[in-house]
C-alpha positions as CSV (number, residue, x, y, z in Angstrom):
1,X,-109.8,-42.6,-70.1
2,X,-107.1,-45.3,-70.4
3,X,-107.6,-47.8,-73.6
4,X,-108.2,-50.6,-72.9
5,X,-106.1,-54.1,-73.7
6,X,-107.3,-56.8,-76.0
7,X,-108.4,-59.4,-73.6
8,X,-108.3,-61.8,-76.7
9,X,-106.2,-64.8,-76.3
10,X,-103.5,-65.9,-73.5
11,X,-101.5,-62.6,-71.7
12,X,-97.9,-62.9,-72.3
13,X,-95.3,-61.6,-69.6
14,X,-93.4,-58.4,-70.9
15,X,-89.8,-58.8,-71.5
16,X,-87.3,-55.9,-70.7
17,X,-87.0,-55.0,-74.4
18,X,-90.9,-54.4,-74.5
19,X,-91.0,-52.2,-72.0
20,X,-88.4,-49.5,-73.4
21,X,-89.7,-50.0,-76.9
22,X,-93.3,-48.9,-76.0
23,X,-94.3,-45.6,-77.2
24,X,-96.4,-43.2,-75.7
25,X,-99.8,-42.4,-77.7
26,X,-102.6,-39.9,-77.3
27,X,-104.1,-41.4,-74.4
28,X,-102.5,-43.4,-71.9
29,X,-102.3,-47.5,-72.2
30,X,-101.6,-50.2,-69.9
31,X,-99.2,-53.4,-70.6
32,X,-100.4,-56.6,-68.5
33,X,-97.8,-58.9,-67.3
34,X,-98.3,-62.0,-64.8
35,X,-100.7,-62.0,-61.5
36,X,-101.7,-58.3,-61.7
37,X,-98.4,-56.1,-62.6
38,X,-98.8,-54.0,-65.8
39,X,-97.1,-50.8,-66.8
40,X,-99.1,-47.6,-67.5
41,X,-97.7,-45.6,-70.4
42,X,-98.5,-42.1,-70.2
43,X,-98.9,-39.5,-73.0
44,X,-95.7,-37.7,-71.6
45,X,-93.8,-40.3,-72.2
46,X,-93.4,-42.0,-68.5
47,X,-94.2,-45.7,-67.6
48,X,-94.9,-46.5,-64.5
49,X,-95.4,-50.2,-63.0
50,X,-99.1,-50.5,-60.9
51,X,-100.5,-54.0,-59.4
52,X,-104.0,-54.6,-59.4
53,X,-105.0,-56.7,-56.5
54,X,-108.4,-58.0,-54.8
55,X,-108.3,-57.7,-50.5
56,X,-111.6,-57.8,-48.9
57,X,-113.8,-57.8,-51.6
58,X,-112.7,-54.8,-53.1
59,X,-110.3,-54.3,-56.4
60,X,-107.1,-51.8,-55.6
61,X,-104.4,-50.6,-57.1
62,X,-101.0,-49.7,-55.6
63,X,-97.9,-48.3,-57.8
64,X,-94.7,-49.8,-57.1
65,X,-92.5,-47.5,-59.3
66,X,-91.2,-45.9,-62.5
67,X,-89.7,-47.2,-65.4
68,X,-86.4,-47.2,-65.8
69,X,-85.6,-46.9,-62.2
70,X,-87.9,-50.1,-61.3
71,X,-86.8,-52.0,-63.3
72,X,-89.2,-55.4,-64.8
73,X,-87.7,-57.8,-62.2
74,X,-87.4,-55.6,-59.4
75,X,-91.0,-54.6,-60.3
76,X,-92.5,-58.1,-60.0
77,X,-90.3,-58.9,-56.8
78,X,-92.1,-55.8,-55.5
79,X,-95.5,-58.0,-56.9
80,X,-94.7,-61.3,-55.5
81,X,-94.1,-59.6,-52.1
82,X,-97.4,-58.2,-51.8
83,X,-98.9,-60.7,-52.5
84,X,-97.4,-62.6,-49.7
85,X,-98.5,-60.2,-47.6
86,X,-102.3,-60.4,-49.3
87,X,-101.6,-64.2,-48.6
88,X,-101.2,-63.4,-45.0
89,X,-104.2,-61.0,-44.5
90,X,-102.1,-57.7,-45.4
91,X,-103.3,-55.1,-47.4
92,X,-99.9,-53.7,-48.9
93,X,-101.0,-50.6,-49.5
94,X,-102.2,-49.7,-46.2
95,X,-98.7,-51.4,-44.7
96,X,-96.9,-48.6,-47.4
97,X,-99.1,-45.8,-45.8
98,X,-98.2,-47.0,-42.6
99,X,-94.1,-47.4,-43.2
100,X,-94.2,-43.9,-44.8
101,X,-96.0,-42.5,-41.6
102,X,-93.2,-43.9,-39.3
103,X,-90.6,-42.7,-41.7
104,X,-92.2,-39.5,-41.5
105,X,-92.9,-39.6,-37.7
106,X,-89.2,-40.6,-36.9
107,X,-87.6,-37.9,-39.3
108,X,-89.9,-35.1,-37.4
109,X,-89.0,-37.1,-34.2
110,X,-84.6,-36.6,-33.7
111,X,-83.2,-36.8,-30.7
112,X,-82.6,-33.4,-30.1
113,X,-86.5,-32.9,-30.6
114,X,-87.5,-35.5,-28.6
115,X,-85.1,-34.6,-25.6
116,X,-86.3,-31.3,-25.9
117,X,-89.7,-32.8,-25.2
118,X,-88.9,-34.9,-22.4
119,X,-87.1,-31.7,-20.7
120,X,-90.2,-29.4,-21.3
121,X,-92.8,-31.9,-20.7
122,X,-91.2,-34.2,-17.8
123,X,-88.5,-32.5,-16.1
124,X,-90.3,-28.8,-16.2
125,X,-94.0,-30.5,-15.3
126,X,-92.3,-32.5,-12.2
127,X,-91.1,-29.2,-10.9
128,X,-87.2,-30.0,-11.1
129,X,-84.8,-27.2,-9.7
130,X,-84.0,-24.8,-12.5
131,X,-80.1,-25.5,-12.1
132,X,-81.0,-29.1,-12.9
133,X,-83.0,-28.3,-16.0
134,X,-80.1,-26.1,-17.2
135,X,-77.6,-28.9,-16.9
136,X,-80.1,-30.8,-18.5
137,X,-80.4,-28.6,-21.8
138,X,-76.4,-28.4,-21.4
139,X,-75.8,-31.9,-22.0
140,X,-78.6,-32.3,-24.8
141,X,-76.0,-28.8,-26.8
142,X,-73.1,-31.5,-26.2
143,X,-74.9,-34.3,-28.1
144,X,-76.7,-32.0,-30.5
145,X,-73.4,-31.9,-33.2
146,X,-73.5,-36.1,-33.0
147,X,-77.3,-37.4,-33.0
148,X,-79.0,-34.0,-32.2
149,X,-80.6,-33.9,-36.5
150,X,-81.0,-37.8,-36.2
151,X,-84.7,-39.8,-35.9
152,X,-84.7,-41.3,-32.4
153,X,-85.0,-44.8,-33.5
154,X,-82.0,-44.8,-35.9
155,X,-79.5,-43.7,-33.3
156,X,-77.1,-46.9,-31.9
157,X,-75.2,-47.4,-29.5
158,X,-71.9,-47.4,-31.7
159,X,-73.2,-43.6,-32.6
160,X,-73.4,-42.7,-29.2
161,X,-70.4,-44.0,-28.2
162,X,-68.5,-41.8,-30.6
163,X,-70.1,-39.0,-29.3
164,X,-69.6,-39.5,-25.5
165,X,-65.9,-40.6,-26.6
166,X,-65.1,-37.0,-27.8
167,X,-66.0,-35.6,-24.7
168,X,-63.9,-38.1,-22.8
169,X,-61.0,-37.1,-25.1
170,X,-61.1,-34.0,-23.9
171,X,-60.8,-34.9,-20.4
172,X,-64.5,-34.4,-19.7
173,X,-65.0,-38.1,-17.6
174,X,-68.1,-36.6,-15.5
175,X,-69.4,-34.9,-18.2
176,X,-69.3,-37.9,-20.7
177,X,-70.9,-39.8,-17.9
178,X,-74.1,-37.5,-17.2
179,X,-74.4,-37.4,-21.2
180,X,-75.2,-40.9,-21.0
181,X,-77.4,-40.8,-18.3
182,X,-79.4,-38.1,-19.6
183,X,-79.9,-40.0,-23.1
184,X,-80.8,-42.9,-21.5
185,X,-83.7,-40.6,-19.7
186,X,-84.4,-39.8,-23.3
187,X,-84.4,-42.9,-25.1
188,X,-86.8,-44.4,-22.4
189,X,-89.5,-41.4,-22.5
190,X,-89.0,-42.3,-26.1
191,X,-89.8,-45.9,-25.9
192,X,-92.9,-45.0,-23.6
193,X,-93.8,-42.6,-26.5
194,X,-93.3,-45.3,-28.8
195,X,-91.0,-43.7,-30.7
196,X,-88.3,-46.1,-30.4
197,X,-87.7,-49.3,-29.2
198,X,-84.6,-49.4,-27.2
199,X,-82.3,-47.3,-24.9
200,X,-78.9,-47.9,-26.7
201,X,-77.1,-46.2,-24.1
202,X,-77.8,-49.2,-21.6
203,X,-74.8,-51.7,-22.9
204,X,-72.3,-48.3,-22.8
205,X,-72.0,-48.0,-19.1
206,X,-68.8,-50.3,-19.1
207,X,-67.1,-48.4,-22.5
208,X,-67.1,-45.2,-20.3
209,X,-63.9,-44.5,-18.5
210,X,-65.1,-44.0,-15.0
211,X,-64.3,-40.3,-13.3
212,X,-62.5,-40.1,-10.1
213,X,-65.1,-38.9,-7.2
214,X,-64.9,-35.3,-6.4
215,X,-64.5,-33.7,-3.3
216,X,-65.1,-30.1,-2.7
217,X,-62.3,-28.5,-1.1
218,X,-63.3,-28.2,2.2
219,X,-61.3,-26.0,5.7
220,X,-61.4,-28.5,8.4
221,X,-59.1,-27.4,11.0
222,X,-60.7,-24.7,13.5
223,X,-57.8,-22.5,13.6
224,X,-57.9,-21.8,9.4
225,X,-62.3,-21.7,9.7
226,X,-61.1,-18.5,12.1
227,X,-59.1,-17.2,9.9
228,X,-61.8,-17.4,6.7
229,X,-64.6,-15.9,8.5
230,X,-62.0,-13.0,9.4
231,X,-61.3,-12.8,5.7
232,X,-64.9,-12.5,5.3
233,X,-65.5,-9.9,8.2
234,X,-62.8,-7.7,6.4
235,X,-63.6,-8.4,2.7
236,X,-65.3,-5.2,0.9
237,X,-67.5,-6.3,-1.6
238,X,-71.1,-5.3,-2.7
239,X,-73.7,-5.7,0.4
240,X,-75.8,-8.2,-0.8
241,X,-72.6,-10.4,-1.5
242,X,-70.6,-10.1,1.9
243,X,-73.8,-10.9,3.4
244,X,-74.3,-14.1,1.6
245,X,-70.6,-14.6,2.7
246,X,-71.2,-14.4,6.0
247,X,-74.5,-16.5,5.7
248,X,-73.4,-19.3,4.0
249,X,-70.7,-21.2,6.9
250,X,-74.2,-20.9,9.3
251,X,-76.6,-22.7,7.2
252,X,-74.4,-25.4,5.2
253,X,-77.1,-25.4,2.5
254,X,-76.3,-25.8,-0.9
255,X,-74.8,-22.9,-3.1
256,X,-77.4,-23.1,-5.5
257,X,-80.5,-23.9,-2.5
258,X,-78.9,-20.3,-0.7
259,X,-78.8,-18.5,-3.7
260,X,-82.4,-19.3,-4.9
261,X,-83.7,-18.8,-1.8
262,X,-86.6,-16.3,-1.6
263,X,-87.8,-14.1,1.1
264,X,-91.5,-15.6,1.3
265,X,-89.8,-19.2,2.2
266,X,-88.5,-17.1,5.7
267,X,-90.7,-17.9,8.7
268,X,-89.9,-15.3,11.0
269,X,-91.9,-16.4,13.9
270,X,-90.7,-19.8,13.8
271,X,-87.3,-19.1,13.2
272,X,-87.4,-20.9,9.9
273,X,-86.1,-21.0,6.0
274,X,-88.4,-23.6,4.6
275,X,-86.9,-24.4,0.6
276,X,-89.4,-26.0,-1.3
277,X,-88.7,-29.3,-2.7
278,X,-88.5,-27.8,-6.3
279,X,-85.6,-26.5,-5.2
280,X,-83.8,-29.6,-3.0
281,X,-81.7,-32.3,-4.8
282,X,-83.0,-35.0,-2.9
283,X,-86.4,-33.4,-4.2
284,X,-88.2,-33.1,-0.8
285,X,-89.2,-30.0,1.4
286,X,-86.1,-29.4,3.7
287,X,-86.6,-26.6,6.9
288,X,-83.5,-25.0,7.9
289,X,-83.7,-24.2,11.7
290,X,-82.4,-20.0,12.1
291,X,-79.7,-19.0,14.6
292,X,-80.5,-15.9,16.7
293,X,-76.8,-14.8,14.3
294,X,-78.4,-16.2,11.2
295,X,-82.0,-14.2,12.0
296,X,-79.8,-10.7,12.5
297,X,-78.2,-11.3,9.1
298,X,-81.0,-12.0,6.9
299,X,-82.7,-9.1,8.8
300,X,-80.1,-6.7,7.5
301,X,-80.1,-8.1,4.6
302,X,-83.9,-7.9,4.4
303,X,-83.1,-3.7,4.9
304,X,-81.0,-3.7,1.6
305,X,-82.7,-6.4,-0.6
306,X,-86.2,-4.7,0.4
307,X,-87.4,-8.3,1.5
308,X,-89.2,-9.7,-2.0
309,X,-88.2,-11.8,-4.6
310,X,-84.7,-13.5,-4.0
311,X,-82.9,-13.2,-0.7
312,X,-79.3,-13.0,-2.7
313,X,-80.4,-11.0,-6.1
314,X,-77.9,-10.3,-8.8
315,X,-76.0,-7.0,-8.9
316,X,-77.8,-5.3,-11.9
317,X,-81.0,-7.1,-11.1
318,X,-83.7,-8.3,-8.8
319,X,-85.4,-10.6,-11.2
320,X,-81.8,-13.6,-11.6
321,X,-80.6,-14.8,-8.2
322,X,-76.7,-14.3,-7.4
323,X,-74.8,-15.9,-9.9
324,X,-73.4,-19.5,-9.2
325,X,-69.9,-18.2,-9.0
326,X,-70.1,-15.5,-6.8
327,X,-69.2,-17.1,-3.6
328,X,-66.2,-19.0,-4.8
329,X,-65.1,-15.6,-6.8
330,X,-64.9,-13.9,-3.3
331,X,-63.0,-16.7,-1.9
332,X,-60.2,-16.5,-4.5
333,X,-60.1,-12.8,-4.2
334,X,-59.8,-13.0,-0.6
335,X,-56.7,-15.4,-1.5
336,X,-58.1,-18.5,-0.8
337,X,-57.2,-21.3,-3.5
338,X,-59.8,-23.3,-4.8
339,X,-57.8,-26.1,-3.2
340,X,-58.6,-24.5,0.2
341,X,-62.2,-23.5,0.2
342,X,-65.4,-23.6,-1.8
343,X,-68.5,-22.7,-1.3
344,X,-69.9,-26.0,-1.6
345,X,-67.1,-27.6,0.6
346,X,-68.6,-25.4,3.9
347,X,-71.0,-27.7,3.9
348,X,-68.2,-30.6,4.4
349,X,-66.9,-28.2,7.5
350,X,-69.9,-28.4,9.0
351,X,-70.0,-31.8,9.0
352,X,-66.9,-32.9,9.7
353,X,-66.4,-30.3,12.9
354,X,-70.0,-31.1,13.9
355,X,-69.3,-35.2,13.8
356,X,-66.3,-34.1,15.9
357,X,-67.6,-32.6,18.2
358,X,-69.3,-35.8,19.5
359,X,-72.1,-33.6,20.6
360,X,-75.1,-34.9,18.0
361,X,-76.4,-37.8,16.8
362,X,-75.2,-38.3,13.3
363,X,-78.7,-39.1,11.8
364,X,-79.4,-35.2,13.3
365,X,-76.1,-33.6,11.2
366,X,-77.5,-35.6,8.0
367,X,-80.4,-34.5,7.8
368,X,-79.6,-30.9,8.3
369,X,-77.1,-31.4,5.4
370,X,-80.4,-32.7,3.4
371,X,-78.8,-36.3,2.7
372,X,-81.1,-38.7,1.5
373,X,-81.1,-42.2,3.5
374,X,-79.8,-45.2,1.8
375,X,-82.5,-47.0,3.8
376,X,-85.7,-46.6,2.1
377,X,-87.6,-47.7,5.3
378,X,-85.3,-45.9,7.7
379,X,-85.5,-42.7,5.9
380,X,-89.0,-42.6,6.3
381,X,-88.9,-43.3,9.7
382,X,-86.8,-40.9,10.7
383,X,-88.3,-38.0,8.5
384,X,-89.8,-36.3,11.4
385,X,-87.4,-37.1,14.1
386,X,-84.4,-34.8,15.8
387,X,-85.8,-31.4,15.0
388,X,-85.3,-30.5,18.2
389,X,-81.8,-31.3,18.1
390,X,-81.3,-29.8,14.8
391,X,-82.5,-26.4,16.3
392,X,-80.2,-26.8,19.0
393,X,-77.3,-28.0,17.0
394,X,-77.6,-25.0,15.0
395,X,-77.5,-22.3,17.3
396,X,-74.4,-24.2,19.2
397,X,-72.6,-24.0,15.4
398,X,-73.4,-20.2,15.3
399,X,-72.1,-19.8,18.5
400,X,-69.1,-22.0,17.6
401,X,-68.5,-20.3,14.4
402,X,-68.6,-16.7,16.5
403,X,-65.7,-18.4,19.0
404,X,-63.6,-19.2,16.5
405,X,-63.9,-15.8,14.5
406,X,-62.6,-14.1,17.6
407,X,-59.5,-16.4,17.6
């Protein structure tokens, strides 16, 4: 038990030299100074500063620090401002507990953890396309080396900058660009979280050197469409691949919609491909009317795949679709530049020849392409609308695609 100081006569504040001349003794002592500080001097020699406070009827105690490092004046500083706070119906020690928790919580909650969270619980639970959850975990390994180890709330926007800079310096515009968008996605799942309080990523939109828009090399003459679908005729490649080839300037879909396609999304009867909206950009259901062409491909195709899992699987196995690259791959093998044809840039073809043609209503050519309408009101409204068309309009492409083949 501690021994206890004289109470005799008036306390007297402790000056600096008092403190580092006390001794310890056999039992630990305390050393009063003004409104509640004292210093406990333990047996082992260490003092350490405590204040001794009233808050709602009940006496506590809270230690401010150790002697040396605290020293006396920083040690009733540390008093005077607790007792502010007791002043203003704070109990300092609980507001300590509480400032340590956040410091904890924000050290166990870093940016890379937290975005990590937001991909796993939002992005995964919301049923986003596996190609956009990969880019997502992509751009959260390009931020990792910057902010990836740092508590959410202590990254700025000057930190951020830096680290989309780098990739701009490298001639990465897009890339830089998407960074920032996807740790804005964070930051606000963070604030709704309440782990932080801002999205500092908001005021960098104008720092960001903006990208030049992309287009996907695209064939738009007839005459050279002949010729690739020759080329593609004539190419000798594994089965599964030619036949994706030969699919692909048909359907216009997106590479990665064709090559996640599986066989139970086929409606045979109905002469259908129905992709999920999991799978769709635009994240809605999209139905792909089937050419009497397209239906005698995928029926072959059906004989060689066996007709489960993926439509397009990988080489060495049925469980990964086609890899992203393999349509383009084929192209440049066949001699085609990737400043003549993508796979991606079909879809362009198909527009552009089928705009051309004057023959369709261009609401009917969007919305086989999948494109969202600008027009929240019209979009809706015309959701249902030119399926008939579309079915026609895609056996007339088959058919057109089949003229210009034969030259």
């Amino acid at each position: 038990m501690y021994v206890r100081e004289s109470e005799r006569g008036p306390q007297m504040p402790l000056t600096t030299q008092q403190v580092r001349g006390f001794k310890p003794q056999e039992k630990p002592y305390k050393k009063g100074d003004e409104r509640g500080l004292y210093l406990l001097v333990k047996p082992n020699g260490s003092k350490l500063w405590h204040l001794k406070y009233r808050f709602g009827g009940r006496e506590k105690k809270m230690p401010i620090g150790a002697f040396p490092e605290v020293g006396l004046a920083q040690a009733r500083h540390e008093r005077d401002r607790a007792r502010l706070a007791i002043a203003d119906g704070i109990d300092p020690m609980r507001e300590r507990k509480r400032e340590k928790a956040q410091i904890k919580l924000g050290a166990e909650n870093t940016f890379a953890s937290v975005a990590q969270t937001y991909i796993e619980e939002k992005m995964v639970r919301e049923g986003r396309a596996e190609a956009t959850l990969r880019k997502a975990r992509w751009f959260l390994d390009l931020l990792k080396p910057a902010v990836g180890n740092m508590p959410l709330n202590d990254v700025d926007p000057q930190l951020m900058l830096a680290a989309l800079k780098k990739l701009e310096a490298k001639g990465n515009l897009e890339t830089a660009k998407k960074c920032r968008s996807f740790a804005s996605r964070v930051f606000r799942f963070g604030a709704a979280m309440g782990l932080c309080e801002t999205d500092p990523t908001s005021i960098l939109k104008g720092a960001l050197v903006s990208p030049k828009a992309r287009h996907y090399a695209a064939i738009l003459e007839p005459e050279k469409l002949g010729q690739l679908l020759r080329a593609i005729d004539g190419y000798e490649c594994y089965p599964v691949t030619k036949l994706a080839l030969q699919i692909a300037p048909h359907i216009f879909v997106r590479p990665g919609e064709l090559r996640h396609g599986e066989w139970e999304e086929i409606d045979w009867d109905k002469a259908t491909w129905t992709i999920p909206e999991g799978k769709m950009k635009a994240r809605r259901t999209h139905v792909v009317p089937l050419s009497r062409q397209v239906l005698e491909l995928f029926r072959e195709l059906k004989s060689i795949s066996g007709g489960k899992g993926y439509i397009f699987p990988a080489f060495h196995t049925r469980q990964r679709p086609m890899s992203e690259n393999t349509i383009n791959a084929a192209f440049r093998r066949m001699g085609f530049t990737k400043d003549e044809v993508t796979a991606h840039g079909l879809r362009s073809t198909a527009s552009t020849m089928l705009n051309e043609s004057g023959l369709w209503h261009p609401d009917a050519i969007e919305r086989a392409l999948a494109h969202g309408d600008s027009n929240a009101i019209r979009g809706v409204y015309n959701r249902g609308n030119y399926w008939d068309e579309r079915v026609k309009m895609a056996q007339w492409w088959s058919d057109n695609l089949d003229r210009l083949r034969e030259g």
